[in-house]
C-alpha positions as semicolon CSV with decimal commas, in nm:
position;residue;x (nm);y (nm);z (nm)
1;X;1,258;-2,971;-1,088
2;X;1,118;-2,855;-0,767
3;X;1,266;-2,515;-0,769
4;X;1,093;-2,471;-1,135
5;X;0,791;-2,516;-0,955
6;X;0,783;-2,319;-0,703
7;X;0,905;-2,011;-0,916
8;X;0,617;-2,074;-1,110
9;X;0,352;-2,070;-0,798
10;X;0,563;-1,831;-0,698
11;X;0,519;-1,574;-1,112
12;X;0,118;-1,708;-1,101
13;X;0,118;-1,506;-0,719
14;X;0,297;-1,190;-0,854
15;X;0,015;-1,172;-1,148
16;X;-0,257;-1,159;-0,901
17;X;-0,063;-0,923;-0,704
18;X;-0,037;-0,702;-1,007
19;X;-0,387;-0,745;-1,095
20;X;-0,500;-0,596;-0,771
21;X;-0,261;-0,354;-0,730
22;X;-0,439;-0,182;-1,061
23;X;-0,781;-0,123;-0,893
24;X;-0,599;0,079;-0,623
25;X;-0,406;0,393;-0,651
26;X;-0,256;0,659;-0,410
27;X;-0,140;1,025;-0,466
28;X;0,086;1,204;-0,491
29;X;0,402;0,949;-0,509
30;X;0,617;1,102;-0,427
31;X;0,443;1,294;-0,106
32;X;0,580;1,475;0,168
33;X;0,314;1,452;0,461
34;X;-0,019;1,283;0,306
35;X;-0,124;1,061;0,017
36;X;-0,450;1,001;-0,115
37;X;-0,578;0,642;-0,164
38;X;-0,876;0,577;-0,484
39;X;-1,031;0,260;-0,524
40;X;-1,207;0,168;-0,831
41;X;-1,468;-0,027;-0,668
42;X;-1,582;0,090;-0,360
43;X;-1,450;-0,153;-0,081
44;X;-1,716;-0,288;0,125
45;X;-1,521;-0,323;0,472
46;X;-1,296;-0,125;0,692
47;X;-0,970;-0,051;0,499
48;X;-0,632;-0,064;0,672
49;X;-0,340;0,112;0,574
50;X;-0,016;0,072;0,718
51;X;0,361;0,261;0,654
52;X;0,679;0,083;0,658
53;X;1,033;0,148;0,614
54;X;1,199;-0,034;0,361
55;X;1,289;-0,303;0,600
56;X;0,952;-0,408;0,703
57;X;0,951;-0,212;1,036
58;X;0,591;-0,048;1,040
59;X;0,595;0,294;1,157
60;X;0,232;0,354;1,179
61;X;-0,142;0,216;1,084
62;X;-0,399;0,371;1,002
63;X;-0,793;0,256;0,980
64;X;-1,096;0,387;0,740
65;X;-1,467;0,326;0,714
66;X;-1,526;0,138;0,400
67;X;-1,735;0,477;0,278
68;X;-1,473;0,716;0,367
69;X;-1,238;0,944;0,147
70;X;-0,891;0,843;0,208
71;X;-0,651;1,082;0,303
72;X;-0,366;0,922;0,506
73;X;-0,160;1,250;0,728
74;X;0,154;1,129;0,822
75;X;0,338;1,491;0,861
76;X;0,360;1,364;1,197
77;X;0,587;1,083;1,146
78;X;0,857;1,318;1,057
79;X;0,982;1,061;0,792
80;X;1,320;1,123;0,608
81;X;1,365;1,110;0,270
82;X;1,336;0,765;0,105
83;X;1,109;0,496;0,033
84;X;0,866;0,305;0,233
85;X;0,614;0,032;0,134
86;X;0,238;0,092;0,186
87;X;0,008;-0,196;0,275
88;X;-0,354;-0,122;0,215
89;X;-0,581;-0,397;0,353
90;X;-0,963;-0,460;0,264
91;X;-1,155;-0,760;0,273
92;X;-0,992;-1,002;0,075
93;X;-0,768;-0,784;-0,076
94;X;-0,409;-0,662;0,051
95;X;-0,232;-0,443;-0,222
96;X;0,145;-0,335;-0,139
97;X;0,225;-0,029;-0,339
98;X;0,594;0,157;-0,273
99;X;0,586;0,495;-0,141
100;X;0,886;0,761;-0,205
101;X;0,871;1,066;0,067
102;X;1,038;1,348;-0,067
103;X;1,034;1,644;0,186
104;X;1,144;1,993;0,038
């Protein structure tokens, strides 16, 4: 009985996951040096942004003004080929969104 309820905290935390994750969006996917990040509703605080590999090792973060366009350059990174997990933090909102890096 106990493990029925925590899978159900645990489906009623994926929704609002899911629900969030809609007001947020980031081109192109796949990318090769930079992705652009749109917001539906303007965020009123700093956003962060931060790459990992697929692992959960961060390989870099990056930090906006709430009225700024959103263009994240990480040609620098020299990332292989793959997919990596994008974190984008602002207020009380953190949206996770998968990122595939597909250099030519």
């Amino acid at each position: 009985m106990k493990a029925f309820i925590l899978m159900v905290g645990l489906l009623a935390g994926m929704q609002v996951m899911a629900q969030s994750s809609s007001k947020v969006t980031m081109y192109p996917n796949p990318a090769n040096g930079f992705v652009k990040v749109n917001f539906s509703e303007t965020p009123k605080s700093d956003i962060t942004f931060t790459i990992s590999d697929i692992l959960g090792n961060k390989m870099e973060t990056y930090t906006f003004k709430a009225n700024e366009t959103i263009t994240c350059d990480f040609s620098n990174l020299n990332l292989i080929n793959g997919l990596y997990l994008i974190k984008i933090e602002y207020g009380d909102h953190v949206v996770l969104k998968k990122l595939l890096i597909k250099n030519s």
